[in-house]
C-alpha positions as CSV (number, residue, x, y, z in Angstrom):
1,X,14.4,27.3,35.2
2,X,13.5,24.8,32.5
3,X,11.1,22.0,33.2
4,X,10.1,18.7,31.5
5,X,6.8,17.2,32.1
6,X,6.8,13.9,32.3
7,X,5.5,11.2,29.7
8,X,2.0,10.8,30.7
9,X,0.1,7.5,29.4
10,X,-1.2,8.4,25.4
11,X,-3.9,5.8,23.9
12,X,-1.8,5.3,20.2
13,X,-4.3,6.9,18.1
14,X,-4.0,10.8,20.1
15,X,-1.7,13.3,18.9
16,X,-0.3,13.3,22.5
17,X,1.7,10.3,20.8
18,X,3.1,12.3,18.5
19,X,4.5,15.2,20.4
20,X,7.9,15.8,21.4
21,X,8.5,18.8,22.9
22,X,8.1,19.3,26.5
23,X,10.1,21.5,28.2
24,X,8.4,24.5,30.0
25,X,8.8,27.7,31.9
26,X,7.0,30.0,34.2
27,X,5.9,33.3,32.8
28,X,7.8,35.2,35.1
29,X,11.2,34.0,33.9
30,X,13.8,36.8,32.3
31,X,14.2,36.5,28.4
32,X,17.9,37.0,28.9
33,X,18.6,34.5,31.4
34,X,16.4,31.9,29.4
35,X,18.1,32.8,26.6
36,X,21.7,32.0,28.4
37,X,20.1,28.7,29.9
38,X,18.5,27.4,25.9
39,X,22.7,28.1,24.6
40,X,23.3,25.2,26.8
41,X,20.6,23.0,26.0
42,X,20.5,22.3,22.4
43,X,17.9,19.5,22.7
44,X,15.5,22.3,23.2
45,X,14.3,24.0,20.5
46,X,10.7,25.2,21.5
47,X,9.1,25.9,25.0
48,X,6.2,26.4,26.7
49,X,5.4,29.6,28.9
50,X,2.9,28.8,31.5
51,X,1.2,30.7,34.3
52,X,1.4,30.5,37.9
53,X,-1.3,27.4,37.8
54,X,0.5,25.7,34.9
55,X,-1.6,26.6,32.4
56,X,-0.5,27.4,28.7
57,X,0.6,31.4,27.8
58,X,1.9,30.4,24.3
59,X,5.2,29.3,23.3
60,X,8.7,30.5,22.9
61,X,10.6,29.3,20.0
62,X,14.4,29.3,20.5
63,X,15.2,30.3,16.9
64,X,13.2,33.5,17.2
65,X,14.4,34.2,20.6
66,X,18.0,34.3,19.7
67,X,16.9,36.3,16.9
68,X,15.7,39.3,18.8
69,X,18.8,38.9,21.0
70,X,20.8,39.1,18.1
71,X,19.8,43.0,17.3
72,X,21.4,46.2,18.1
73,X,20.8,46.8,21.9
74,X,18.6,43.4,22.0
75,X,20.3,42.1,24.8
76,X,19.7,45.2,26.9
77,X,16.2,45.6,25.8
78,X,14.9,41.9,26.5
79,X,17.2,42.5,29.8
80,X,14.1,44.1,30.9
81,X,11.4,41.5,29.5
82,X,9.6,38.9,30.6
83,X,9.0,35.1,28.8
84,X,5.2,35.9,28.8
85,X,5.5,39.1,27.0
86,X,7.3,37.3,24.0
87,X,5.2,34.1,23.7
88,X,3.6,33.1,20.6
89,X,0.0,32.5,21.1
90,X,-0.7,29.1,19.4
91,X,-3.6,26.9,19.8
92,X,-4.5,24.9,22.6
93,X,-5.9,20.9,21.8
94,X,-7.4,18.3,24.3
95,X,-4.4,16.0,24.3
96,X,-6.7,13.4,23.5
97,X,-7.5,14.6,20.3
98,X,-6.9,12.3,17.3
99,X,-4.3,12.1,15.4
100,X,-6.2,13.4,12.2
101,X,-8.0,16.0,14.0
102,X,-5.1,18.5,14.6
103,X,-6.1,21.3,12.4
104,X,-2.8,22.2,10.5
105,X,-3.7,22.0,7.4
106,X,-6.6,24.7,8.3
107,X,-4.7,27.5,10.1
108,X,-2.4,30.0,7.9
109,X,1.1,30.0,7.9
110,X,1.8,31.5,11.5
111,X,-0.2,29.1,13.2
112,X,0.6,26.3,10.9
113,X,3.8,24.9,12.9
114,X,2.9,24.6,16.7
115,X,-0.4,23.1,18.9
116,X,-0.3,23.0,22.8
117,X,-1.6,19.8,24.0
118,X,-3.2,20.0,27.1
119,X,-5.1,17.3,30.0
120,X,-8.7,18.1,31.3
121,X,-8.0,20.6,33.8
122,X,-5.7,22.8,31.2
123,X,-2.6,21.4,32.5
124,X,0.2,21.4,29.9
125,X,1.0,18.7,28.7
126,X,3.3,18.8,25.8
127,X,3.6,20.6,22.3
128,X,2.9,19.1,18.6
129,X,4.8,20.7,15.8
130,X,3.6,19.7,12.8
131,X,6.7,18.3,11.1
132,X,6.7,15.8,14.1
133,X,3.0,14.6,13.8
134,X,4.2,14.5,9.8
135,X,6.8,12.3,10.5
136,X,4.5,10.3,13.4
137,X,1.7,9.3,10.6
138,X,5.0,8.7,7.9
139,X,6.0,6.2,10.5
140,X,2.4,4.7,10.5
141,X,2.0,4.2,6.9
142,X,5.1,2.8,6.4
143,X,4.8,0.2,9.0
144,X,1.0,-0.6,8.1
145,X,2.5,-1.1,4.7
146,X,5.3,-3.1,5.8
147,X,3.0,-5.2,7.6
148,X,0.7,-5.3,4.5
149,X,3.5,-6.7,2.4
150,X,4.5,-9.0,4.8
151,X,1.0,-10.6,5.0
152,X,1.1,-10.7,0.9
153,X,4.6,-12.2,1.0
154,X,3.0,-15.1,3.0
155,X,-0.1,-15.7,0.7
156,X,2.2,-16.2,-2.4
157,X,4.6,-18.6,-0.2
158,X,1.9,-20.7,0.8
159,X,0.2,-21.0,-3.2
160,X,1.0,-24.6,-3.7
161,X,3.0,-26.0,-6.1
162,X,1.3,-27.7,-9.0
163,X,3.6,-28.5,-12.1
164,X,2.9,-31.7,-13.2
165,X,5.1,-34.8,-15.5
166,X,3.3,-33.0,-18.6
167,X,3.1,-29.2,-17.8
168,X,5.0,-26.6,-15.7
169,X,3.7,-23.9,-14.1
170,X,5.3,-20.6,-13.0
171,X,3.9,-17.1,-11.5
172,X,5.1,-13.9,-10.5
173,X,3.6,-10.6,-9.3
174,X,5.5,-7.5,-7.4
175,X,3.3,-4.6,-6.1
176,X,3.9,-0.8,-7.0
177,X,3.7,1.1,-3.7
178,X,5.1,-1.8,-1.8
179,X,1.7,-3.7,-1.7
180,X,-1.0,-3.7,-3.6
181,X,-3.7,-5.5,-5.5
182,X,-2.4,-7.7,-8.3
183,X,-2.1,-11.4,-7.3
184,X,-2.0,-15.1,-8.4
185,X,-3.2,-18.4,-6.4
186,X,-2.4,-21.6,-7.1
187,X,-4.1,-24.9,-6.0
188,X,-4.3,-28.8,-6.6
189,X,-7.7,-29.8,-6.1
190,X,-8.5,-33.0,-4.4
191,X,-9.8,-34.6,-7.9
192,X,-6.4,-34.1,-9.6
193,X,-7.1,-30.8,-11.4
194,X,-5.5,-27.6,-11.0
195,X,-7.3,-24.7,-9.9
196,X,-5.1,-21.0,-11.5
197,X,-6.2,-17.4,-10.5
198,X,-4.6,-14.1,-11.6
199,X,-6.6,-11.1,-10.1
200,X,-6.2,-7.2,-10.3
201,X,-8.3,-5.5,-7.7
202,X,-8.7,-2.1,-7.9
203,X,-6.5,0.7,-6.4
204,X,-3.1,0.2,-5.2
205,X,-1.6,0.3,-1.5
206,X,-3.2,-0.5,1.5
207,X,-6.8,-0.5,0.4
208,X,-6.4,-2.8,-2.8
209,X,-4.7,-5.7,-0.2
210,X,-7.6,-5.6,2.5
211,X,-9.3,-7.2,-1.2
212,X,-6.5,-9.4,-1.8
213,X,-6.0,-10.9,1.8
214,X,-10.5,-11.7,1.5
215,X,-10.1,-13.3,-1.9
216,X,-7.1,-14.9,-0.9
217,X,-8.7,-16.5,2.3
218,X,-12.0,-17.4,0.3
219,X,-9.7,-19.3,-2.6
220,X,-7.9,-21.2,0.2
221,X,-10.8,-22.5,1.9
222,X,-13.5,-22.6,-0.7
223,X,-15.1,-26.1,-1.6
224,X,-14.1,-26.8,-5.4
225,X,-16.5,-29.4,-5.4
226,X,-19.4,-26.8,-6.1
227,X,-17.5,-25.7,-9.1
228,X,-15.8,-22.5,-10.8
229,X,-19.6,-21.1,-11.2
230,X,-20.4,-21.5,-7.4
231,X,-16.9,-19.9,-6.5
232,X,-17.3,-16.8,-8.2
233,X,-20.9,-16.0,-7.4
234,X,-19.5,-16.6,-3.9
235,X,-16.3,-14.2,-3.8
236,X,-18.9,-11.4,-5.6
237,X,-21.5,-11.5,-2.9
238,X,-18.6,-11.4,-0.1
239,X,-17.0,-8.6,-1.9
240,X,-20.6,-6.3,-2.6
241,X,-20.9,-7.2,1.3
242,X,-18.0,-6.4,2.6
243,X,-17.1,-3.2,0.5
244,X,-20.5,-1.7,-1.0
245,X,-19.4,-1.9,-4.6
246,X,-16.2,0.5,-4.2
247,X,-13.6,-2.0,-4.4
248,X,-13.9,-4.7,-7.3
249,X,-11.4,-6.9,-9.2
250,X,-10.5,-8.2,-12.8
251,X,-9.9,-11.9,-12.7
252,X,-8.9,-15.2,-14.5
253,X,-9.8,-18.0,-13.1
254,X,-9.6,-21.4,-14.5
255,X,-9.3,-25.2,-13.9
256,X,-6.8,-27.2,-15.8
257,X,-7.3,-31.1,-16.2
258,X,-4.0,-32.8,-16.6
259,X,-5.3,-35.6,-18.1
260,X,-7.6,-34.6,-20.4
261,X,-6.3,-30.9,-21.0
262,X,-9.4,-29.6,-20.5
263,X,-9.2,-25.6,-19.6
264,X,-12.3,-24.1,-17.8
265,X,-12.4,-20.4,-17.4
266,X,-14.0,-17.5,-15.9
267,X,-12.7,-14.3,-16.8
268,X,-14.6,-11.5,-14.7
269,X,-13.6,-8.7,-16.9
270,X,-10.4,-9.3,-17.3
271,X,-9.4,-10.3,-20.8
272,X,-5.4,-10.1,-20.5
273,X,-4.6,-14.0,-21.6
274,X,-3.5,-15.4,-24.9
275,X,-2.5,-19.0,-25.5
276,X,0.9,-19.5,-27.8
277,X,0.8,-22.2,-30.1
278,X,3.1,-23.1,-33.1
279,X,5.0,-20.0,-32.4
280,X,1.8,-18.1,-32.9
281,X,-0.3,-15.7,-30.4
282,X,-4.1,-16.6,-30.4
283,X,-5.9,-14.4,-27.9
284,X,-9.4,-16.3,-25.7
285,X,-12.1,-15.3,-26.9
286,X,-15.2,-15.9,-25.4
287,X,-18.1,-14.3,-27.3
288,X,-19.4,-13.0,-23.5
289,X,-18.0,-10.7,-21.5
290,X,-18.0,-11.0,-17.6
291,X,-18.3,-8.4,-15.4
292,X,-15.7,-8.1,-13.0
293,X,-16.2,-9.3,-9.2
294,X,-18.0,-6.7,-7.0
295,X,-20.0,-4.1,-8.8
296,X,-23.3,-5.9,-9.3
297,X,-25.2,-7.4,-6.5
298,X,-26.2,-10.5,-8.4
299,X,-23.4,-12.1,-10.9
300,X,-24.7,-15.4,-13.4
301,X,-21.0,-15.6,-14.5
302,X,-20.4,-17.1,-18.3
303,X,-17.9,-20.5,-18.4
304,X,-16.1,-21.2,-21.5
305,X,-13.8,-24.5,-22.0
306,X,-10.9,-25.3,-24.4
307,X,-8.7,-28.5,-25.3
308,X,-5.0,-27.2,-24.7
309,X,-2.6,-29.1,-26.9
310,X,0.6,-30.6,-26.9
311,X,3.0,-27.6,-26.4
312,X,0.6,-24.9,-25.7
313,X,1.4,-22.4,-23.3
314,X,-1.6,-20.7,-22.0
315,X,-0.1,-16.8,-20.5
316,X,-2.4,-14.7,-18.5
317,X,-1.1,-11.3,-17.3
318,X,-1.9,-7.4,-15.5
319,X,-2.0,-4.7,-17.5
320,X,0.2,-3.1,-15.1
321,X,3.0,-4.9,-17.5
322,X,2.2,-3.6,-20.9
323,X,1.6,0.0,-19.7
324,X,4.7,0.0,-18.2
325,X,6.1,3.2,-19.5
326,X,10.0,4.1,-20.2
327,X,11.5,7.6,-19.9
328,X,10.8,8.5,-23.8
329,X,6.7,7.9,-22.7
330,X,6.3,4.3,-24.0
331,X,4.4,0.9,-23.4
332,X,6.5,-1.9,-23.3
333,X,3.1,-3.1,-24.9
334,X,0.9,-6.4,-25.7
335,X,3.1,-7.0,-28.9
336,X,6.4,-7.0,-27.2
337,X,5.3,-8.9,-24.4
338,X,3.8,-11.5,-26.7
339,X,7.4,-11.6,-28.7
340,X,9.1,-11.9,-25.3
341,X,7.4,-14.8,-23.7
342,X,7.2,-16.6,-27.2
343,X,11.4,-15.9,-27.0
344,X,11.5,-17.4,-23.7
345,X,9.4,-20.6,-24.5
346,X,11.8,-21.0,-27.6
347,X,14.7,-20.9,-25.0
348,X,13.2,-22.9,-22.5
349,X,14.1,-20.2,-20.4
350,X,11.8,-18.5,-17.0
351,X,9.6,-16.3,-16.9
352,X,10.1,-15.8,-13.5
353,X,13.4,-14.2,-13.8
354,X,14.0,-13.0,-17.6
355,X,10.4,-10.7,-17.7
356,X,10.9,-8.9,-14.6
357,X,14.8,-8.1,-15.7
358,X,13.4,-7.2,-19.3
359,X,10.4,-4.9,-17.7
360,X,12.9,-2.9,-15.4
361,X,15.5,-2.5,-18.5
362,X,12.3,-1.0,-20.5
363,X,11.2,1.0,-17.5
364,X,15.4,2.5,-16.6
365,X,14.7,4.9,-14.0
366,X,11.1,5.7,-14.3
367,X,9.1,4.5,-11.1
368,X,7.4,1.3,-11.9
369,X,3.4,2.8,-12.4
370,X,1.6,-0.2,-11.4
371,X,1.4,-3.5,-9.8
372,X,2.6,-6.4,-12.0
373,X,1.8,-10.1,-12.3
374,X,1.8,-13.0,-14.3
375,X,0.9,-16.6,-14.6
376,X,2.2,-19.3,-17.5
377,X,0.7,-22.8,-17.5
378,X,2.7,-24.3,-20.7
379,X,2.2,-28.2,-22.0
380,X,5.2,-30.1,-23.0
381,X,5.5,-31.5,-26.1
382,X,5.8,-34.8,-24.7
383,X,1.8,-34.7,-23.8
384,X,-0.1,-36.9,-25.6
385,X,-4.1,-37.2,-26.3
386,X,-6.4,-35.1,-28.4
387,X,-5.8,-31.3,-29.6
């Protein structure tokens, strides 16, 4: 009486991949008997009613079948009915439509749960309820995201190393949604300087990493030899290429000189850094502000250089760290941030695993709101030259 097509080849991106229901019956089939035949299948729970050329009627759902068999003198009445006078007309879809061209979300709330998917000729193929195409694209997301994450694990594994006998540096970032657009890169550079980026692309999820994994690439292979100059004019004409001006980033980027201490710095529009010296907070300032990377088609980005001394730590950060909200409504905050790293440098203690601990305690259970990063580049007091 009840018959399941079989799983007929789907191309991934149709809604035929979604669907799960494909039992059928002919039209002619009694209500009562089909009703006797669904109380021993409970993997069933809708059907298709098809004519005698296995086209589509409508549907029968189970629930609303027992339903009606359920009322005074039902059984006697649909005793005399056929499946085809009770199906539910629903609409019919090409089964090779796409998986974001069903139509729920424009139908009302009776046609809102069910679509027949048929093949060319009108064959049935199989129904799509809605919470199953729901779940489908759930499924998608979280494994594109999964993947995404993955991928960013990977760039921040393979940043390199760089502390020195005179400094130490140490990073962190950890996305929002999973992944997402915050993150550092880390290089040693072929004439014994350090090249440091901290970036903050715009967005979060899925979108904000496509940035990150073309940055990421450009920073590992780019030729340092050109300078900092030549490397951001050359990430902001692959950005305005690639994405038109609707993604961008904030960015620090800088070269450090062991040796000499010499700082070099670009910061596109950026502005969260402060250097800490004498147990003192003394924010960069550059006279110039930068624009960030990929929202002008030509960029002539402004280069400033310092002298770090002997014990200065220079701390560049996301904002997604000081507007970290707890469940009162407030910011964990530039001030507090500034006390807390200045605590840690007195303790000689990481930044790597005391801030993230501290941020969650500030945050308790409200959902961290953005993605969070940091870089610290601190001088020992050991180092010796000019200041």
């Amino acid at each position: 009486m009840i018959t399941r097509v079989p799983v007929t080849r789907d191309y991934g991106t149709t809604v035929l991949r979604a669907a799960r229901h494909r039992d059928c019956i002919s039209q002619d089939v009694n209500a009562i008997a089909l009703a006797d035949e669904l109380g021993k299948r409970p993997d069933v729970r809708v059907i298709a009613v098809l004519d005698a050329a296995g086209r589509p009627v409508g549907i029968l759902q189970k629930e609303s079948l027992f339903a009606l068999l359920g009322k005074p003198f039902g059984r006697e009445v649909l005793g005399r009915t056929k499946a085809s006078e009770l199906a539910q007309t629903v609409p019919i879809l090409d089964s090779h439509t796409g998986l974001f061209a069903s139509g729920f979300e424009e139908q009302g709330e009776e046609e809102a749960s069910y679509r027949i998917l048929v093949d060319g000729k009108g064959q049935f193929l199989a129904i799509l309820a809605a919470r199953d195409l729901s779940e489908h694209l759930s499924r998608i997301t979280e494994d594109d995201i999964e993947l995404a994450g993955k991928i960013q694990e990977r760039l921040e594994a393979s940043n390199e190393a760089i502390s020195g006998e005179d400094f130490r540096f140490e990073a962190w970032s950890r996305p929002a949604k999973g992944v997402g657009g915050d993150f550092w890169h880390s290089k040693r550079l072929e004439s014994g300087s350090c090249f440091l980026a901290l970036c903050d692309v715009s967005g979060k999820g899925v979108a904000a990493s496509l940035v990150v994994a073309l940055v990421a690439g450009m920073l590992r292979m780019y030729d340092f030899s050109k300078g900092l100059g030549s490397l951001i004019v050359a990430l902001n004409e692959a950005l305005v290429a690639t994405f038109h001006m609707e993604k961008y980033l904030t960015g620090f980027f800088c070269v450090f000189n062991p040796v000499s201490r010499m700082i070099e710095v670009a910061d596109m529009g950026h502005s969260h850094a402060f250097v800490l010296r004498g147990g003192k907070v003394r924010r960069l300032k550059t006279g110039t502000t930068n624009l960030p990377i990929g929202v002008e088609p030509a960029m002539r980005p402004s280069l400033h250089r310092w002298i770090l001394a002997s014990g200065d730590a220079l701390f560049v950060y996301s904002d997604g760290l000081t507007e970290q909200e707890d469940q009162s409504g407030k910011e964990f905050g530039d001030r507090h941030l500034a006390s807390f790293v200045l605590g840690a440098l007195g303790n000689d203690e990481s930044l790597r695993e005391t801030l993230p601990v501290a941020l969650d305690n500030h945050r308790g259970r409200i959902p961290q709101q953005d993605d969070m990063s940091f870089m610290l580049l601190s001088l020992h007091e050991a180092s010796t030259g000019r200041s």
